[in-house]
Structures are given as structure tokens and as C-alpha cells.
N, C-alpha and C positions, 0 to 999 in steps of 0.2 A: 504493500500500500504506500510505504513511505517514499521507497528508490522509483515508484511509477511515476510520482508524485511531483519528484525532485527532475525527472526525464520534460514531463511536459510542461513543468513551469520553464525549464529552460531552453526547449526549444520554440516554447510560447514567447518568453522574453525577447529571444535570439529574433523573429520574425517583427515583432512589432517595434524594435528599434531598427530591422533595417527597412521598414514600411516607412517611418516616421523620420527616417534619416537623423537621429539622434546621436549626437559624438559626448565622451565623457569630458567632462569638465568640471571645474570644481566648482560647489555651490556660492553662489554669491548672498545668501543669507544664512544665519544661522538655523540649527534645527531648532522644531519648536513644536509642540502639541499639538497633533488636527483631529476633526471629528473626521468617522466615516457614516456615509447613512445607506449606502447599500453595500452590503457586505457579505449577503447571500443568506441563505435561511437562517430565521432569527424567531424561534419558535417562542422564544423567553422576552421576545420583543426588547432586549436592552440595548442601549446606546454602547457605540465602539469607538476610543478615543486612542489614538497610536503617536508613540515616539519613536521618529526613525532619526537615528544620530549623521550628522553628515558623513563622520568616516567610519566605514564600515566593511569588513569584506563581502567577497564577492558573493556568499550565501552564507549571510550574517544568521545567528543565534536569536530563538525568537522568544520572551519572556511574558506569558500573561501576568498581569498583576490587580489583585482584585481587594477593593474597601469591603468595609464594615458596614452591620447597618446604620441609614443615616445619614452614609457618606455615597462622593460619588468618582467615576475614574478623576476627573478634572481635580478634586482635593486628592486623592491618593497620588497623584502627579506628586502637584505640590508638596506634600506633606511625607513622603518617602525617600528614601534616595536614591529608588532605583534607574530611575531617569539620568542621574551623574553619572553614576555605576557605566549606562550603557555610553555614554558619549567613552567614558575609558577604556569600554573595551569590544565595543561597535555592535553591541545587539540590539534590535529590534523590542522596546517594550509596549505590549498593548492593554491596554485600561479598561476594562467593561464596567457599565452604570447599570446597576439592578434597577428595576423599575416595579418589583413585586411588593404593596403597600401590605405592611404587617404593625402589630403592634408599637415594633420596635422603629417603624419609619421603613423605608428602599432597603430591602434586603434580596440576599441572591437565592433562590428555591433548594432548598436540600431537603424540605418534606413530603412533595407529592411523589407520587408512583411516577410521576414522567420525570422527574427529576431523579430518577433511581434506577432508569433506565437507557441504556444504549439508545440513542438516535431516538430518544425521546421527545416530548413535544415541548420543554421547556428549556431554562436557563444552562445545562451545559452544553448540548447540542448548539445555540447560538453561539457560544464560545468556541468551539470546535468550527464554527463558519468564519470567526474569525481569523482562528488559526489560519484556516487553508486561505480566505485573504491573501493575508502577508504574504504565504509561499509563494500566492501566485504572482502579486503585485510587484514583491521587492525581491522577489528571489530570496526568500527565507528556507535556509536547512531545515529541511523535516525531520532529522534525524538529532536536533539539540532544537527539544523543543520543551520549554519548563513552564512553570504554572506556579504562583505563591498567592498569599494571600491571608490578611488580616480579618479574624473573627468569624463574622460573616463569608468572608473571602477564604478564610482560612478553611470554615466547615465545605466550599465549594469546590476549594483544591483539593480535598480528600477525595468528594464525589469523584470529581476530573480525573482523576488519579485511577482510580475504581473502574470505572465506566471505559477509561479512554488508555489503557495500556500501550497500545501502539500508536498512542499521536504522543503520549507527555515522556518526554526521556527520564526526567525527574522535578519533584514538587516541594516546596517549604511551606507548610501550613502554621499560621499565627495564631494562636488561641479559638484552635477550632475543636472540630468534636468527631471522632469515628464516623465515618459513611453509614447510614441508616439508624443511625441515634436516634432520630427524632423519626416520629412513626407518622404523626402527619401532620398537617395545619395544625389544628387543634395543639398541639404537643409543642411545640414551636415560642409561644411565650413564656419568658422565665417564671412567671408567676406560676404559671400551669402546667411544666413542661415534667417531665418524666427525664426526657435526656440530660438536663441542666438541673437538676434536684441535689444533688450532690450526691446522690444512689444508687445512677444507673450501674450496672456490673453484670457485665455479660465475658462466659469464656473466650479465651484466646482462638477455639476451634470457631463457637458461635459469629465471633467479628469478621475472623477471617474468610468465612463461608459467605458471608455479605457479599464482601469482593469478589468472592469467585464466581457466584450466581452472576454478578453484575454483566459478565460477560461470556456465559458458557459454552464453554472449550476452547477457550483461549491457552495457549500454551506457550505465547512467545515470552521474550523478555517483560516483567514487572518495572517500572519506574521507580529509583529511588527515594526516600522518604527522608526528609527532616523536618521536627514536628519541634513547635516552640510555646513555652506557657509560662505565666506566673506563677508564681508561688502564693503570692495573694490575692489569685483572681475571685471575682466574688462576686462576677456575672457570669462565666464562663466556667466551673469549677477546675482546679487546679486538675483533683482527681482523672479527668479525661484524658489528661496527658499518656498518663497509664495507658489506660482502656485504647487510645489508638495506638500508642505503641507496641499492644498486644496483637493490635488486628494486625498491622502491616509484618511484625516479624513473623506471625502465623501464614502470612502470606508467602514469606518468602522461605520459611518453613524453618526458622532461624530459636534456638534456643530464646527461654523469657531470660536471661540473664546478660546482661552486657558485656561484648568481648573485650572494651576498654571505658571507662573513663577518665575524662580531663577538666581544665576549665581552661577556657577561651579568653575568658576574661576573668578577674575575680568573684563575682555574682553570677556567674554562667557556670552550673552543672549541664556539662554533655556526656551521653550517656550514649555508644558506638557499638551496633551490633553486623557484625561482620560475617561475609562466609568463608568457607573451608578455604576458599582462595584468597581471604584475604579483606575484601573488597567490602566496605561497610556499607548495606543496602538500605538501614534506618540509621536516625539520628535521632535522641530525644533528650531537648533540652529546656533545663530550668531555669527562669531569671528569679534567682531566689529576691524575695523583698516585692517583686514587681503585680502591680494589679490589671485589670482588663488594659495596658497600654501599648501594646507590642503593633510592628517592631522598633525598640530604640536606637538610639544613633551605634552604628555599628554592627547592628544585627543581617542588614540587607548584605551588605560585604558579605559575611560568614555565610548567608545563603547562597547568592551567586559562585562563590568560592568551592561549596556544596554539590553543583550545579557543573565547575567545570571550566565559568567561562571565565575567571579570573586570568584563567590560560591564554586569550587572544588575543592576537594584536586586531586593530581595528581597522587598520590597514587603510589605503588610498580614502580620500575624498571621492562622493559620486553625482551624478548629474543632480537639479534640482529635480525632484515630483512635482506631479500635478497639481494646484491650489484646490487645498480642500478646507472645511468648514472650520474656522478656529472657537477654541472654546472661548467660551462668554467672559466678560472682561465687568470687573464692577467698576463704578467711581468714587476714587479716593474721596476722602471727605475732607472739608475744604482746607482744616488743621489742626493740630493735634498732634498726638505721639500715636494715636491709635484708636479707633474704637471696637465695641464687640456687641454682638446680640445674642438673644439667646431664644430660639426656636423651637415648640413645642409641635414636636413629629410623631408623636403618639401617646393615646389618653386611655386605658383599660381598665379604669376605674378605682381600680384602688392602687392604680401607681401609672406612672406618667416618664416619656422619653424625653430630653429636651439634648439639640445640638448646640453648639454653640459655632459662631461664626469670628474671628476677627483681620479687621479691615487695616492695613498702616496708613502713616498720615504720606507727609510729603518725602518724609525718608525710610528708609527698611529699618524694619525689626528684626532685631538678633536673637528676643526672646521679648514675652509680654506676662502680666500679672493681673487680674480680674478679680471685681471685690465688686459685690450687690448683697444687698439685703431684702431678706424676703418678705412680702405684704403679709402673709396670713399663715403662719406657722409649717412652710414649707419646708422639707430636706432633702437632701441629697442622701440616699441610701447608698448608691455606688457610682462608679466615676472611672472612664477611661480616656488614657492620652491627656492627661493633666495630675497636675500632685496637686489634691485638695485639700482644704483644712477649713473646718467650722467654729466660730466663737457665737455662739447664743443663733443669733438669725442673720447673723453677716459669713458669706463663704469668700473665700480667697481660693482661686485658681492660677498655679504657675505652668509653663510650657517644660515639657518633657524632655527637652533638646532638638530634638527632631525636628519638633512641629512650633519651634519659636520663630521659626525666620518667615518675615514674608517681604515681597518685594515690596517697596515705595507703591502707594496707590491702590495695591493688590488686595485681594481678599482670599485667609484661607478657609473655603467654607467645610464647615465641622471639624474644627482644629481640635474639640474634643467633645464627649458627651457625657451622660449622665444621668442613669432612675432616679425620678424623683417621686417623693411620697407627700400625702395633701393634694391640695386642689392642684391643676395645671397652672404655670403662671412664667409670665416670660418678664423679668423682672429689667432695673434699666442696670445696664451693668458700666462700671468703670475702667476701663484701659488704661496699662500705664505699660511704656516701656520698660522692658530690664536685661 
């Protein structure tokens, strides 16, 4: 499927630039974010946002990278680093925007039956159109072809993972949750869910049987796995870290026991399950201390790295593309150091989702700090992609590192979020630089 794949994009390519009479040259703009809006079946109906870095080889590496609920490709841009990453080492990253309205806000479908299924009628089958895109468009390698993704994005890369063995070479999933966790809509909000309880536990046989069903009689190569969580996550349970590192080594038929541990960083327990050869086909790692805010600065490198592509040079500059639809742009406000809003994306009655947005003024932010109080005895129960702290009805919000920089004029929209308990209420918040 792959090598047929990689045949007819390049002799598609090969035809349509000597139809077009197109010579390579180097781009005279920089790369930059574009929408795409036809991109071929799109069962999950989501928007497709691509980074193609100007220097790139000639069948560049191609990286899906998927937000959280709430968020969308255009803030996951922003707000990651996997966009730098590829300008360093010339792949291809593409952005998908869920559009499935759930409690939690735009979330990516990992609970219906078509989303649990091969060339199903929902969210990764659109991903999978995206994929072939790029092959065909940029001459993207079919055979380095990766998938990540934070929470929401994270539980999507595992499906992907699952469903899609011979398109994903390998996946980093961000505080996600085993492929078929969540039994269906209904199960799906943390209030009510079954997979997010803190108690799901299911055997290593049972998880891994998931995957196998997902695509029955597959037998080629598996995609390797690195799975990343907090240790004080407390939307996402910590525990799940396990449970998927169960499924995928049962997958890959790998002892429960780690052939190595290290740490990466000080705070990072990595945990390396290896086979007979050698070759470590999971990863599952800890940010001990850390709550729903993943990934932080640093952790996208160790992914890519993961991945393989750290390995490439990115080689020549190439012609410019076609002009395609750039993403929305806000208007800076008129002065200021900064401001922020805060958005209420979902109301289920007895607790409440709220994003937050912030805007820089006339110069960039290096990092910001947010302080509101609330009208009517509101709280924040949990919080990610921000380090929060409460006095009486005043919250203070700092940025993560990550997600502190925004450019002059810019906005980073859902820089972070938040369950909140009490009534819904979108309070006026204060920005300050820091």
C-alpha cells in the first residue's frame, strides 16, 4: 500500500511539473500555516491546517499533530513546538481541528463505533485523507509517517495507531487513554465516564485484543508507541498511563516489565520496553509533579527524537506552493502588555469547561500571568497548561513555558483550560506580562 503509494505520487509529481513547466527555486517567502479545505474524504468533517517548512527533502517526513478538547490545529500551531522542530529538520506537520461538540467543547471522536473502526465514517478516516494529501501534494514519504497528540489528540493517536498500522510508522500520545476506553458518547464526560473514573482496569490480553480486532488479520509491522502523563493529572487519570502501556506491549507481545529505565530529564521517569533485538517498540513516560498540561517545553524534541526524525537533514530549499487559505488572524488591542478572556465551551450542569484565550499588546510575550475574581462563588476544580493557585475567590494563572510566548498583536487561542464548579461564568480577567 505504502511503496504503490510513494510510485504514483511521484510519477504524478514528475508529470505535473513538466505540464506546468515549473523549475526549482528557492522560496521567496517564508513558510507559514495554511488551511486546506478539500483534502478528500472527510467523514469527521474536521478542518486541515499544514506546515510545510521551506527546506525540506525531497520526500520529506510527515507528522500529524492533534489539540485537546477546546483547542484547535491553528492554537496547537502556536502553542507546541512542533512547527520549529520541523523547519530543523524538514518535515511536513499537519494540524487537524475537531469539530465534534461534547461537553468538554471541539473534541476528536474516540467513542462511537465508526470511530473504532477501519475506514470508518468518522474522525480518523478524515485524518488518514489527510495523510494521503500531503503524499500526494508534497511528495510526502509514506513510509515515516507519525501521529502525536495532546489529550484529546493524545486518546486519537492511540485510535490512529490501532486502526491505521500500515499508514502510522510511529505515535507519541499526550495524556491520552487506551483505544476503546470509552464505550461510547455517553461515557465520554469526566463527570460520567467509566474510562476516566480512576477504575477503569482491564487485562493486558483484554487491551490488546482491542487493537487486534481493530484491524483483523493484519500481520505487518505494528507502529511504535510513546505514551506520556502526569503524575498529577486529575482530568485524565494518571493510572491510564499503565492500562495503555499494557495494551501496546500486549500488542507487540513484549513482557509487563521494562527492559530499561532512565530519566530524560530530572522529572521524567521513562520506562523502555524493548524486543529480543533490541529495538524499544513502547515508551512510557512520567512527568512526575505535572497535571493535565502536557506536552512541556522539551517534551516534543524527545518525541520526534522517538520518531527518528531528529536524524534528517532538511536538505535544499523548494519551489513556493500554491496560495492556500491562511489561518484567521485577531486584532491586537490597541495597548497594553496583554489581554485575556475566558470562554465558557461547555455547561453539564453540575460543572462547567471554560478556555481561556490571550491576546499580546504591541510587543511579544515571553510568558503572561492572569488574576480574576469570581462573581458568585465559582472554582476551579482542575486546570491544564497553566500552574494555578486560588486565595478565597481570586485565581492566579501562570504560563507553562510552552505556551507563554505569543507574537506582538497575536492571539493564542486556548492557551489553557479549566473545570469549573458553580454556575458558568466568564469572569473579566487581568493580563500582565512576565
Amino acid at each position: 500500500m505504502k511503496r504503490t503509494r510513494t510510485a504514483f505520487a511521484a510519477v504524478l509529481s514528475g508529470l505535473l511539473l513538466i505540464a506546468a513547466g515549473v523549475a526549482f527555486a528557492p522560496s521567496a517567502a517564508a513558510a507559514s500555516l495554511q488551511e486546506v479545505t478539500n483534502f478528500g474524504d472527510n467523514p469527521g468533517g474536521l478542518r486541515m491546517h499544514v506546515y510545510v517548512p521551506d527546506a525540506r527533502p525531497s520526500e520529506p517526513a510527515i507528522l500529524v499533530a492533534m489539540h485537546g478538547c477546546g483547542g484547535s490545529g491553528t492554537g496547537f500551531y502556536s502553542g507546541s513546538e512542533f512547527a520549529s522542530l520541523a523547519d530543523q529538520y524538514g518535515f511536513i506537520v499537519v494540524y487537524p481541528t475537531a469539530t465534534k461538540q461534547t461537553a468538554m467543547g471541539n473534541c476528536f471522536d474516540v467513542w462511537s463505533d465508526a470511530s473504532k473502526t477501519r475506514g470508518g465514517g468518522s474522525d480518523p478516516a478524515s485524518v488518514v485523507s489527510m495523510v494521503e494529501y500531503v503524499e500526494d501534494r508534497y511528495g510526502g514519504d509514506p513510509d515515516r509517517v507519525y501521529v502525536t497528540g495532546s489529550s484529546s489528540g493524545g486518546m486519537e493517536t492511540n485510535a490512529l495507531l490501532a486502526l491505521y498500522p500500515d499508514v502510522f510508522a510511529a505515535g507519541s500520545a499526550f495524556m491520552g487513554v487506551p483505544f476503546t476506553c470509552f464505550a461510547n458518547e455517553a461515557d465520554f464526560p469526566p463527570q460520567t465516564s467509566r474510562c476516566v473514573s480512576g477504575g477503569m482496569d482491564r487485562t493486558p490480553q483484554s487491551w490488546g485484543d482491542s487493537v487486534r480486532q481493530a484491524y483483523p488479520g493484519y500481520s505487518g509491522p505494528r507502529p511504535r508507541v510513546q505514551l506520556w502523563h502526569g503524575s498529577q493529572d486529575n482530568l485524565v487519570p494518571y493510572q491510564l498511563l499503565q492500562e495503555a502501556a499494557e495494551q501496546w506491549t500486549n500488542v507487540f507481545g513484549l513482557s509487563q516489565n521494562p527492559t530499561s529505565t532512565d530519566r530524560p530529564q530530572p522529572n521524567w521517569e521513562r520506562k523502555r520496553y524493548a524486543d529480543a533485538s533490541g529495538t524499544v517498540q513502547v515508551e512510557a513516560i512520567t512527568a512526575e509533579g505535572a497535571g493535565h498540561a502536557l506536552p512541556q517545553s522539551g517534551m516534543a524534541r524527545l518525541a520526534i527524537e522517538f520518531f527518528g526524525l531528529d536524524q534528517g537533514d532538511p536538505g535544499g530549499t523548494t519551489p513556493p506552493e500554491e496560495p492556500t487559505t491562511p489561518p484567521e488572524e485577531t486584532t491586537p488591542p490597541a495597548d497594553g502588555e496583554c489581554t485575556a478572556v475566558v470562554r465558557v465551551v461547555g455547561d453539564w450542569g453540575s460543572g462547567w469547561q471554560g478556555d481561556v484565550d490571550v491576546t499580546a499588546g504591541s510587543r511579544p510575550l515571553d510568558g503572561w500571568t492572569l488574576t480574576w475574581t469570581w462573581p458568585g462563588g465559582q472554582s476551579v476544580s482542575s486546570s491544564w497548561n497553566a500552574e494555578v493557585t486560588t486565595a478565597g475567590s481570586t485565581v492566579t494563572a501562570r504560563d507553562v513555558g510552552w505556551n507563554g510566548t505569543v507574537a506582538a498583536g497575536q492571539t493564542r487561542s486556548t492557551a489553557w483550560g479549566f473545570i469549573g464548579s458553580g454556575a458558568a461564568a466568564a469572569p473579566a480577567v487581568t493580563c500582565t506580562a512576565s
